[in-house]
N, C-alpha and C positions, 0 to 999 in steps of 0.2 A: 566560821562554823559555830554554832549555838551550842554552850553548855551541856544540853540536852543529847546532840548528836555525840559528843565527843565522850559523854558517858556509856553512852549505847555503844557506840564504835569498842573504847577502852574494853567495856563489860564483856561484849563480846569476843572480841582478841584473850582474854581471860579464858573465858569459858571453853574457846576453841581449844587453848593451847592445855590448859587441863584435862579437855576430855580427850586431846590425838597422844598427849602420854597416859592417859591411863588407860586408855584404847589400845594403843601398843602396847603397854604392857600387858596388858589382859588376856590379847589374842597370842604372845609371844607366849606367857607360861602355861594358855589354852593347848597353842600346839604341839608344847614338850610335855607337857602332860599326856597328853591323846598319841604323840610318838612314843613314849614312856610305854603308857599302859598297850599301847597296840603291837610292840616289840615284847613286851616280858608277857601277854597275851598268847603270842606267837610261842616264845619261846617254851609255855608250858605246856602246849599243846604240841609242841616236836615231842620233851620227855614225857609226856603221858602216851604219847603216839607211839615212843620207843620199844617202852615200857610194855604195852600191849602186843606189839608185833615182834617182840622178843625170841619168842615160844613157837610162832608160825614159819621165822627163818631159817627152820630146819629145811623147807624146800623155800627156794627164794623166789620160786615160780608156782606160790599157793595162791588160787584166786581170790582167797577170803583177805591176802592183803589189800588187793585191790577194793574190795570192797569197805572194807574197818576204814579204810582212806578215803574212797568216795563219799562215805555218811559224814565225816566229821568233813569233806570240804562243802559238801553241800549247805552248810549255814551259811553260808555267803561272808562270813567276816575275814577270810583265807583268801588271798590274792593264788598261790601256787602250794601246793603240799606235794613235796617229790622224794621216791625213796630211791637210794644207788648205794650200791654194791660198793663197798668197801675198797677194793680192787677186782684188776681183771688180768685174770690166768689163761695165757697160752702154752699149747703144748706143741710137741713135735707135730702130733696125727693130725690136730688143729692146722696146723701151716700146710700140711699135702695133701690133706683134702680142699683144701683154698686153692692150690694151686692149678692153673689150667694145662701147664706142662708136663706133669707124671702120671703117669699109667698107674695100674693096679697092682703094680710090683712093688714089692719092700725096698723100702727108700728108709735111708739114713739123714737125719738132719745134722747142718755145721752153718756154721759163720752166721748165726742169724741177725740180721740190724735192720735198721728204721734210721729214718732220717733223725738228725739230733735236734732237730729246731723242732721237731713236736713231741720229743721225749728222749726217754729210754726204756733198755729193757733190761733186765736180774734176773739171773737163774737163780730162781728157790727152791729146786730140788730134783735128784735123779731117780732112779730106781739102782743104784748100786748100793746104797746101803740097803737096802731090803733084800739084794742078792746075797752081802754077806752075811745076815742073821742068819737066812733060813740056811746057807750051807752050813752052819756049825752046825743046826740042828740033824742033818742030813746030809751026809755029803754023798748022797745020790741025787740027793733036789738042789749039791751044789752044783753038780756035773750039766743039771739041764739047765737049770740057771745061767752057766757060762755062756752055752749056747743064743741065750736071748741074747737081744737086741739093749743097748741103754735107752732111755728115753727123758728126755728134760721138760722143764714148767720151768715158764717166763712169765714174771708179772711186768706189766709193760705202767707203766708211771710219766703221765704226761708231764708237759709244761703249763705252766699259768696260763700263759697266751694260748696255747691250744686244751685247753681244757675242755673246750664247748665238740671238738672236733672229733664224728663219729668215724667213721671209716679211714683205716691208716695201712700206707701199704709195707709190708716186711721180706726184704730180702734174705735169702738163703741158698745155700748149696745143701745139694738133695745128692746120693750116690747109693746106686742099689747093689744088690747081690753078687747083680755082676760086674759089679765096680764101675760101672757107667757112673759119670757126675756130669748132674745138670744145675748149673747158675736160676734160677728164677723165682718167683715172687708170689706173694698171695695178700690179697685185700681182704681184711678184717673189719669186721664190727667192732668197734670196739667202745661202744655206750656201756656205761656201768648205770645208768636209770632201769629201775626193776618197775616202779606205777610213778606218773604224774598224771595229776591233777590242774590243772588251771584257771582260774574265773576273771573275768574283764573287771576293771576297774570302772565302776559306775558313778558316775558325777551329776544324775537325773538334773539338779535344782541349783547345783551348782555354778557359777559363771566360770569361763574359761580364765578371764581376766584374774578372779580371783586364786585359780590355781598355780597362776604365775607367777601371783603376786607374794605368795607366803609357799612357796615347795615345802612338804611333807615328806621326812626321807625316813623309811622303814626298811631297816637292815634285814637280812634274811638270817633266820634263828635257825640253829640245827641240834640233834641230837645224837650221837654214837648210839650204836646196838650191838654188842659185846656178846659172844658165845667164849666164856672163860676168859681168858689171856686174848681172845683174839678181836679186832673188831669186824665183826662180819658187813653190815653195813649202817648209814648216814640217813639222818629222815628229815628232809630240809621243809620249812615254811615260812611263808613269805604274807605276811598282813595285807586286806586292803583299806588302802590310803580312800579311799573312797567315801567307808565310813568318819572317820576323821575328816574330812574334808567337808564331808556333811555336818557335822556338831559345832566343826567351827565354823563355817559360815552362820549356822543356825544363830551362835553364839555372837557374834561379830553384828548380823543382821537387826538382833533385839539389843544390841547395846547401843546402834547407831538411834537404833528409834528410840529406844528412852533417852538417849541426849538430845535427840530433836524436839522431844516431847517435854523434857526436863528445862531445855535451854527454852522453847516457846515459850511455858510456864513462867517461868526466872524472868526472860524480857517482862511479859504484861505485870508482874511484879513491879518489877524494874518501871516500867514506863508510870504507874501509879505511884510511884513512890518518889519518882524524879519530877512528877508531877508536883505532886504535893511540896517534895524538897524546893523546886526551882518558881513555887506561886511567888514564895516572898521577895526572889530575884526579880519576876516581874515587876513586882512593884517597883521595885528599887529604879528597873529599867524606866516604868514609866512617870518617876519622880525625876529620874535623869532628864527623861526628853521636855516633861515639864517645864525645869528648871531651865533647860536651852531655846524653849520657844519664851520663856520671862514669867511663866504660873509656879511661882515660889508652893507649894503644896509642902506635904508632911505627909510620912506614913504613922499613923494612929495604930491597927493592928502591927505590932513589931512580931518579928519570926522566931521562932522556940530558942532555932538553931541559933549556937552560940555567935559562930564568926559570922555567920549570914545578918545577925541582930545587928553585932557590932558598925554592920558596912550599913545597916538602914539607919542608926543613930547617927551614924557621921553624916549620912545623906540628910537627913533630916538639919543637924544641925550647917551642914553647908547650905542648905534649902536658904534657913531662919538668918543664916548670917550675909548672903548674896543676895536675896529678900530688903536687910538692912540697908545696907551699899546702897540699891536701888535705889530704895526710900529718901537716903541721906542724898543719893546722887540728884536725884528729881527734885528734896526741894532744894536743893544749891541751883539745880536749871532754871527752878520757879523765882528766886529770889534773883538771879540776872537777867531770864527775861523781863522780868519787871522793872529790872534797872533798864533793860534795853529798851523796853517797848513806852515805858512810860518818864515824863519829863522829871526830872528829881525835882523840882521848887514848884509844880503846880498838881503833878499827880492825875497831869492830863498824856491819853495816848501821844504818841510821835506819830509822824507819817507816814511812817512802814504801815501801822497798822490804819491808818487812813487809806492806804493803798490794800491791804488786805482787806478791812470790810466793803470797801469799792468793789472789789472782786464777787466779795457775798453776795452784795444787790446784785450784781449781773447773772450769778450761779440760780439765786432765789429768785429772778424775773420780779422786784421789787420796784416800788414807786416811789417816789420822793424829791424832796431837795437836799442841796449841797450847798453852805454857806460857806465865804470867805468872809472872815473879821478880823481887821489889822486894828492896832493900837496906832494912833495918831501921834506922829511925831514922839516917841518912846525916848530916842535919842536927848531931844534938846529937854526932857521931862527927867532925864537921867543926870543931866550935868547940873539942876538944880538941887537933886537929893541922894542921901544916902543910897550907900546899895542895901541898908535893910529896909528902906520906907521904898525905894523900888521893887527888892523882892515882896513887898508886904503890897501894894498897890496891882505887882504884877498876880499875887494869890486871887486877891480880890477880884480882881479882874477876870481870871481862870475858874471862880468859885459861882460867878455870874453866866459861865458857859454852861456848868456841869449842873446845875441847881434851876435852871430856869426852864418848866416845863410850860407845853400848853395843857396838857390833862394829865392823870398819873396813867393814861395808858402810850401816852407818846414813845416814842422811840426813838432817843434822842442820842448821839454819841460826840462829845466835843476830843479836839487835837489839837493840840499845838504843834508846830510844823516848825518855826524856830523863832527866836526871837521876840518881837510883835506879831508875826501871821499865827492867826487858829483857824481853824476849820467846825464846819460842824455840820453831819449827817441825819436828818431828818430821813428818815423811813417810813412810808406811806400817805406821807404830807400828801393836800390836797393845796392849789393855789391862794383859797381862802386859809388854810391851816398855814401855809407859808409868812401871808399876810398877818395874819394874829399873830404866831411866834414873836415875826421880826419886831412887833412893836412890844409885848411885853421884854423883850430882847434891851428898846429902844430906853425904856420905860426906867431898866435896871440900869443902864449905865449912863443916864441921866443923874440919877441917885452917886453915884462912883463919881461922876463929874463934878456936884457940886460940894461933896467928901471935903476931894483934892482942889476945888477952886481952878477947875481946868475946863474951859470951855468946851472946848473938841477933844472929844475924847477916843471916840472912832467911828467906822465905817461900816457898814454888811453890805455885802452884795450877793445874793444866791441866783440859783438856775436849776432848775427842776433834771432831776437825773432822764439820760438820755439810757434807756438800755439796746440799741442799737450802736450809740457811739463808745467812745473811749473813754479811760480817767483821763490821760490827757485833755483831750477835749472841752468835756466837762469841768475840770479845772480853769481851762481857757476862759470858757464862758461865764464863771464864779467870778472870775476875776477881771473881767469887763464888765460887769456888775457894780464889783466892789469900786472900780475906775468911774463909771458914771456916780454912784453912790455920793465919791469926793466933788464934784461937780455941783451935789444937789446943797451942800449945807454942811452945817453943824452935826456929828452923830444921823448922819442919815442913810437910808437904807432903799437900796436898789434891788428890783426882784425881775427876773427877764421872766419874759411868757414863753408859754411851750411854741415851740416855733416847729412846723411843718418840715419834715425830714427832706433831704435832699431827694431821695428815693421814695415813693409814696410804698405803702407794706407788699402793694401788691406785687410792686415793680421789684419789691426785695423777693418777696414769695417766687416768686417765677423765677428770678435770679440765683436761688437756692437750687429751688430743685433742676436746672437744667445745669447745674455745676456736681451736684451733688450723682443725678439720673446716667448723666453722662459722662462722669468722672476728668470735666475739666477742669484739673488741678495739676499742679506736677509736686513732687516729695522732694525735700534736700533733707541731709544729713548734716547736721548742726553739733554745736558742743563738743568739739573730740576730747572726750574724758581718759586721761592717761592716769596710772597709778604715780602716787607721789615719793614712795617711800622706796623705790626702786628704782634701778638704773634702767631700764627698759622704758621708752618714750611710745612702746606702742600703744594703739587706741586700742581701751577695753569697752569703749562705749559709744555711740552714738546715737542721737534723738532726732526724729522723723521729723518733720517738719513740712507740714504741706501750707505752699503757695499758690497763694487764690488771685484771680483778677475779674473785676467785672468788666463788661461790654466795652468799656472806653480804654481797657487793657491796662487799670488803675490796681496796685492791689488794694484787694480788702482785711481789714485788720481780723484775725484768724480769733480775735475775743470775740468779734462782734458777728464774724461767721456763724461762730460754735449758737453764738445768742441764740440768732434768728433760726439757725439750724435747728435748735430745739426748743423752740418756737413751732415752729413747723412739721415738728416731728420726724426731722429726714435726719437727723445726726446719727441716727442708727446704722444707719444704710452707709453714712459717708464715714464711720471709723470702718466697718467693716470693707469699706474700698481699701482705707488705707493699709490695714491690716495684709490684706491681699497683694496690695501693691509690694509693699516691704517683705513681704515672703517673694515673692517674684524676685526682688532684688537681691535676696538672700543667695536664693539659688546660682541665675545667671550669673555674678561676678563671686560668686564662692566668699563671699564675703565671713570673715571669721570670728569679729570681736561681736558682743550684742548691740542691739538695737533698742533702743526706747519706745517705745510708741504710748502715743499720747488717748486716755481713754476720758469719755465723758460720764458723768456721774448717771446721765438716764442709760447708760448702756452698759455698765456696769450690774445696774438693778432690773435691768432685763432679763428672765429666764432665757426666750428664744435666743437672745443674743447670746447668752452664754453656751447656750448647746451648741449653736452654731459656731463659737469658737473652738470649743473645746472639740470638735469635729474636724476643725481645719488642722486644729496643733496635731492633730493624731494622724493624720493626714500626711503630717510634715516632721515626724517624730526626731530625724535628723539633727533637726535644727529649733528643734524646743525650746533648749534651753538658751538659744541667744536670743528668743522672745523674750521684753521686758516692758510687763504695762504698765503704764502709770499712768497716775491719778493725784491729781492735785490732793493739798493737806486742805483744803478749804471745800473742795467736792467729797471729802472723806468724812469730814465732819459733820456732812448735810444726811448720809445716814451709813453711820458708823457699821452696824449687822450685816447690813447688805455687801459693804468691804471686806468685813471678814469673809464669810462667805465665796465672796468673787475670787480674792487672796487662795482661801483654802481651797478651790476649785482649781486652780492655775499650776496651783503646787502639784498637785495630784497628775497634773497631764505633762510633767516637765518645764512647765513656762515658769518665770519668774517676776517678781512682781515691785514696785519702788515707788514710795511715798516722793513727789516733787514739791518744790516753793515749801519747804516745812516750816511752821511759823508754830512755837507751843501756844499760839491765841487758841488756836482750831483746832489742835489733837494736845491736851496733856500729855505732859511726859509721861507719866504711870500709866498711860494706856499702850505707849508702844508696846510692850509686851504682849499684851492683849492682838495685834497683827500679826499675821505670818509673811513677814516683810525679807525680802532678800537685801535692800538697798534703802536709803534716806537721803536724799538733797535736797540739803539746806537754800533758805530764799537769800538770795544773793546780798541781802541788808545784812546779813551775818557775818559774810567775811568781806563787803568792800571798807577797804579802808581799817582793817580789823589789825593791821603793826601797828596801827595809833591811835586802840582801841584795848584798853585792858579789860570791860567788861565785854567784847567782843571774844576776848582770847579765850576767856575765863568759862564763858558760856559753851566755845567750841571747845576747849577740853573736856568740862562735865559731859558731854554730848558724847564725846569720842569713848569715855569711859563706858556710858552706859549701852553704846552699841557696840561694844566688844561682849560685854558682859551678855548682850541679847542676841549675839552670831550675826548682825547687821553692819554691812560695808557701807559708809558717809564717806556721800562725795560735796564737795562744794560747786557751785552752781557759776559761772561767766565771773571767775576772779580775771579782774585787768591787771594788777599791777604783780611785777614782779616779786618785790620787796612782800606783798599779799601771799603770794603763790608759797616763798620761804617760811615765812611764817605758821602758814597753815599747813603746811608740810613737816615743821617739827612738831605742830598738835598733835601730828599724828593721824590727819585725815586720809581716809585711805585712796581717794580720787580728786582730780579736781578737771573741770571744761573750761577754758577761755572763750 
């Protein structure tokens, strides 16, 4: 996850977790405030309420209470406003007129009860003490007094749980005049509510979800109403929650939105500023990826910020000092190939690279001759002199290869191959140009002859480059030249004529493209490249390898194929077979390590070719990545841009890409960086024979360092010998093919 998001992410986890506590908080002292004030609201509106209906309680059934009541609940902020009677008084007459059982006769009341689970009931008072006053005053008015009747008041006092419960029935014995007693009962009213009031709780805009989520609990506030010592009755009201329920969502509503509005804000802040913060990381990033593809770069603009500076100074100077390494590494590479490639006592190429620009003229479709010239009898010319008058004879000798032009535009490349054998490449010779060389050739070591007082000095023999055939070949035919040459004389020189091809062009032409048209070829998988530095013997590689045969079911040598192939312009056609083919192979046998395939430098530099690759890979996206093209170091060199290109094309679709036969004649070291190479293998002059080889060893360690340093895996190429294979395994090379 990118710096970027993990700020954003953090930022926000922040931002959330500050605004849901200060959200709760807000809504939580919102609500106890708005129960607060909707409660003590309530509650002054019971003693204002008291207060005025005070005065009217002289009858408890005046209509104007009902109405003082009905104004003040009409504002709507009143859930209930209810007035009730302090208590509630029964009497005797009260119970016998309830009763369904007694007549019209004077009835005496006793034993009055109710059940106990909905109350009680207290006598509060008779009429006997009022009989005894008035008889002191009178006792004629005590005499008809006696004759009355007693009569009692019951205040009846429910229970909690039956407080709500109107009608209760009251048991009693009733006994008249005539002493009759009857047992029976009378049901009472027994509501002490004088007016209520009620209004619904409206929630208009409100969500239900939201009334659930935060309860609003508004106690019901009351007031006493008091006639002296006594309280006559209770004026209860009850708030609605409703309004509260409205301010705070209101409230709740606009605090969500300014934090969505606040936090949106904050982000695009945030994202300009992290912008800006993280330009310099990019850099940093892309001096990173620099440094890992081998473009040693620097950051120039450094970043404000302190720690950020710090880590582009380091990068910078890690840049300038892995940069160095490089440098010092490539020219230690330069200074053993040059021990390897060239002869230490005459400062002439070896045969490797005689066999490498061999390869050139066949890539270039070049013309020319290929001399062989041996020194005559070296041996018995050695047993007469010093080895400094023979290395000083053999200079001279070698100085007459490298210095003897026919024009200063010739093209001329001398080898020593070992010993007495040299070689030498003529490029674009004509058979007359052949002719002239060999004699001023003849002319100079003539001169070197009569020096040393040595009659025979040596021999030429040449033969015009065949670009249908092979180096073998061609060497062949040098060197039956050179053999007639000895034949002819003294210092004399044999030159063979272009001789008429086994196959005339046409008979090749035709033989191309019906191999090519028709795909008669079959692929083998060659080289099993196992890693070296692991116990694991599996193959991580193998290289395509198509097998050609012409009509007489002969093979044809696959150099000479590719020649004539693009010659003729069909090699385009015949990698894209193979290419085909090897995916086909991929699939059916599920094969799992990569594959090499072999690319040609015209189809590399082909646009269609490459869409049409890059069409197939995508096609085959599975298995992309055990695609691996390669391209000779010597087709790479013939146009370096066009590789890159191809390389960074390849990458992009998952395929992968490997430099083969690598020789530093034809790609400098300081340029590997410059490709976006996955692999390098080395041409097999590097490691055969390399345990008895210290500028060999010397050369594959520098190598190995610098394609670690460049994220590039080096394999070595058809090592034979054992004691080879150990060797370059403690180098440290990371593959190797027998």
């Amino acid at each position: 996850m990118s710096l970027s998001k993990q700020l954003y992410i953090i930022i926000s986890i922040i931002f959330i977790l500050i605004f849901t506590g200060n959200f709760i908080i807000s809504v939580k002292n919102t609500k106890e405030y708005l129960e607060i004030e909707s409660i003590t609201k309530a509650q002054d509106t019971a003693t204002s309420l008291g207060m005025s209906l005070k005065t009217l309680l002289k009858d408890k059934y005046d209509p104007e209470i009902g109405s003082i009541i009905n104004a003040i609940a009409n504002r709507g902020f009143y859930k209930e406003i209810r007035l009730e009677n302090s208590f509630f008084n029964i009497q005797d007459s009260d119970l016998i007129a309830a009763s369904k059982d007694l007549d019209n006769s004077k009835w005496k009341v006793s034993n009055v009860l109710i059940d106990e689970r909905i109350g009680k009931l207290e006598v509060i008072g008779t009429n006997d003490l009022e009989k005894e006053l008035l008889a002191l005053e009178d006792g004629n008015i005590k005499e008809n007094l006696s004759k009355e009747e007693t009569k009692k008041t019951y205040d009846f006092i429910a229970n909690d749980s039956y407080n709500h419960v109107k009608n209760v029935t009251f048991s009693f014995t009733a006994t008249n005049e005539n002493g009759k007693t009857i047992n029976t009962s009378a049901n009472l009213n027994v509501d002490k509510t004088l007016v209520q009031v009620s209004r619904d709780e409206k929630f208009d805009y409100v969500p239900q979800w939201f009334i659930h989520m935060i309860p609003i609990n508004l106690q019901e506030q009351s007031s006493e109403i008091s006639n002296g010592w006594q309280t006559t009755a209770i004026i209860y009201v009850s708030a609605n929650a409703g309004d509260a329920y409205a301010k705070l969502y209101e409230q709740a509503k606009n605090a969500i939105v300014y934090a969505l509005v606040a936090f949106v804000i904050s982000m695009l802040i945030l994202f300009v500023f992290v912008q800006y913060l993280l330009k310099p990381l990019k850099r940093i990033e892309k001096l990173a990826n620099s440094i890992a593809v081998g473009k040693f770069e620097t950051i120039d603009e450094l970043p404000w910020t302190t720690e950020i500076k710090t880590v582009a100074l380091a990068m910078n100077d890690m840049s300038r000092k892995i940069e160095a390494i490089i440098d010092k590494l490539n020219t230690n590479l330069e200074n053993l190939t040059k021990k390897l490639s060239c002869d230490e006592l005459t400062q002439l190429d070896l045969r490797q690279n005689f066999e490498t620009d061999m390869k050139d003229m066949f890539i270039q479709k070049n013309t020319g001759y290929v001399f062989i010239i041996k020194i005559f009898e070296l041996a018995n010319f050695a047993k007469n002199h010093t080895n400094k008058e023979i290395n000083s004879f053999i200079k001279k000798f070698a100085l007459i290869l490298s210095t003897t032009k026919l024009n200063e535009d010739s093209k001329i490349m001398a080898y020593r191959f070992f010993g007495s054998e040299f070689a030498i490449i003529a490029k674009d010779f004509t058979d007359k140009d052949a002719k002239e060389y060999s004699l001023k050739l003849q002319k100079r070591f003539e001169e070197l002859a009569n020096e040393y007082i040595k009659k025979d000095i040596v021999h030429i023999g040449a033969t015009p480059f065949n670009p249908i055939g092979t180096i073998p070949q061609i060497l062949q035919s040098a060197n039956e030249a050179y053999e007639k040459a000895t034949l002819i004389g003294s210092n004399e020189i044999f030159i063979e004529e272009h001789t008429t091809s086994a196959r005339a062009m046409e008979e090749w032409k035709e033989l191309i493209f019906d191999i090519v048209d028709n795909s008669k070829f079959n692929l083998k998988y060659i080289g099993n490249a196992t890693t070296l530095n692991t116990t694991s013997n599996d193959i991580i590689m193998q290289e395509a390898f198509a097998s050609i045969k012409d009509k007489d079911n002969l093979d044809i040598p696959i150099g000479t194929f590719v020649s004539i192939a693009e010659r003729y312009g069909k090699i385009i056609d015949f990698d894209k077979k193979i290419i085909t083919k090897v995916i086909n192979n991929i699939l059916i046998n599920k094969i799992s390590h990569d594959i090499s395939i072999n690319l040609s430098i015209d189809s590399i530099s082909n646009t269609g070719f490459i869409l049409w690759l890059e069409k197939t890979i995508d096609e085959h996206k599975a298995i992309a990545k055990q695609l691996v093209f390669s391209v000779t170091a010597y087709a790479v060199a013939k146009d370096v841009e066009k590789f890159k290109f191809f390389a960074d094309e390849m990458h992009e679709h998952g395929a992968k890409v490997i430099i083969k036969r690598f020789e530093s004649k034809f790609i400098p070291l300081n340029s590997i960086k410059d490709f976006n190479l996955d692999y390098i293998r080395l041409a097999r002059e590097y490691t055969n024979n390399v345990t008895n080889d210290s500028s060999k060893q010397s050369f594959i360690e520098a190598i190995v360092d610098l394609t670690n340093l460049l994220n590039i895996k080096l394999f070595a190429e058809n090592v034979q010998e054992d004691e080879d294979i150990e060797t370059i395994k403690k180098l440290h090379v990371y593959a190797a093919s027998r």
